[in-house]
N, C-alpha and C positions, 0 to 999 in steps of 0.2 A: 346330092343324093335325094331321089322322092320317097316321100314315104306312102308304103301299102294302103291303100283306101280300101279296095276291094278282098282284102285276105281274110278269105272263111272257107269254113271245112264244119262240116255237118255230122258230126259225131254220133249221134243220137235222132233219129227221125221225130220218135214218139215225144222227149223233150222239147225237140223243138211246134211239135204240133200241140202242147200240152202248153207251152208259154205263147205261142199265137191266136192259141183259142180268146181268151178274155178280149184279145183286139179284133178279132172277126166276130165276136159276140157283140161287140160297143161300135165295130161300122156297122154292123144291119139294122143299131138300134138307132144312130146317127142316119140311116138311110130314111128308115122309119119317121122318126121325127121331120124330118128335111122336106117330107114331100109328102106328107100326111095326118099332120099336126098343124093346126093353124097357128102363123105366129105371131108373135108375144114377144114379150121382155126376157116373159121364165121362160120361153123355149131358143129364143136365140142366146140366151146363158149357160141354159142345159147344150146345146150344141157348142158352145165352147170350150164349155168341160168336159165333153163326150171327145171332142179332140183332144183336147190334151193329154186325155185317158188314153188315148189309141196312139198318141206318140208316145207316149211313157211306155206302154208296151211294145209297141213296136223298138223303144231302144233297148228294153230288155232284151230282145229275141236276137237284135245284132250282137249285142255285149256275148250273148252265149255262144255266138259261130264266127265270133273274129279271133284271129291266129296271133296276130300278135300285138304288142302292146301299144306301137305307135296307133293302127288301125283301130283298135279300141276308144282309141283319146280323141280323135277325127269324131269317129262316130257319135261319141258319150257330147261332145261339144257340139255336134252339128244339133242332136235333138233338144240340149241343155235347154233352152229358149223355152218350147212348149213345154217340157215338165216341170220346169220350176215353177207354173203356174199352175199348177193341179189347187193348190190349197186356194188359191186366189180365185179361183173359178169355181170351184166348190162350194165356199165360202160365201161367195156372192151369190151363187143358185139356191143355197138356203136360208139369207137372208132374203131375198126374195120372195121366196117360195114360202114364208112365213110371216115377213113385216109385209107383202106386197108392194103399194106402190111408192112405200119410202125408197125403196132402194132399187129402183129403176135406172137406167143407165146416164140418164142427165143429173144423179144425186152428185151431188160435192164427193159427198163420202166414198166415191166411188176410186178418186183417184188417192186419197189413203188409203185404200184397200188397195190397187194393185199398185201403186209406184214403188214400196218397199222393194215387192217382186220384181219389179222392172230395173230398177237401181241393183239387186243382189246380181241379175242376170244379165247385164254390161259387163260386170265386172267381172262375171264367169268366162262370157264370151271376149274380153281383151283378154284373154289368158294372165290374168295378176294372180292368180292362184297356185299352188303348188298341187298338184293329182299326183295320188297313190295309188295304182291302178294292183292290184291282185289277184291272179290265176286262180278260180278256184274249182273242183270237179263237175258240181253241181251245177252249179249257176254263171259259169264262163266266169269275165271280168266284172271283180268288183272293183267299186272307187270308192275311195275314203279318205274323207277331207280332211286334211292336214295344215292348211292356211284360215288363222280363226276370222278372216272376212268368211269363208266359205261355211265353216262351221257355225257362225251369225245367222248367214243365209239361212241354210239346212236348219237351224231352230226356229226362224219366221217362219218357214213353211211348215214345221210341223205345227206350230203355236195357230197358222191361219186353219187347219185341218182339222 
């Protein structure tokens, strides 16, 4: 039996124009940057973290108009990769953005800063984790970690943020 990829239903117009907005606000700023900013270290990092910003929303907006739970778990997995590095990309544009050129992209320190993240998100994406996915009015599907690898994960990212 396959499961549902494609199962969404749009309940709410305004909701969903209301959770799109922040990621059509972060592509024009990413367009902006891209092609109008000269670049740099801090601008190809800011453009890293402006994507992973616009995937993290972008996976909110699905999680709100998908129908059922398998298709929710498709989704939540397929974007996992880019958002689990929000804090890691972040992290580094303000280090950057303030030690300058210690922490340019050839520093050492660079790959303890993101392999944590990259290690958490293998292990997201081999599915060893257990997901809790939860119906809720407001906000479509929530997920909430249940397996304390995940729950490890989800505090390095907050801790990098």
């Amino acid at each position: 039996m396959t499961r549902p990829f494609f199962d969404f239903a749009i309940d709410s117009w305004l909701n969903l124009f209301l959770s799109a907005a922040p990621a059509l606000f972060n592509i024009a700023i990413f367009i902006y940057v891209l092609f109008f900013v000269k670049r740099s270290s801090l601008s190809d990092v800011f453009l890293f973290f402006l994507f992973t910003l616009i995937m993290w929303r972008f996976q909110e907006v699905v999680l709100q108009i998908c129908v059922s739970q398998e298709s929710a778990e498709d989704w939540y997995r397929m974007f996992a990769f880019s958002t689990n590095f929000i804090g890691a990309t972040g992290l580094h544009f303000v280090l950057l953005l303030t030690h300058g050129e210690r922490w340019k992209l050839r520093n050492p320190y660079i790959f303890i800063l993101y392999f944590p993240t990259f290690l958490f998100s293998m292990f997201f994406l081999c599915n060893m984790d257990y997901m809790r996915f939860e119906r809720t009015e407001n906000w479509g599907w929530v997920y909430t970690p249940i397996h304390p690898g995940s729950i490890a994960g989800f505090v390095l990212i907050g801790l990098q943020a």
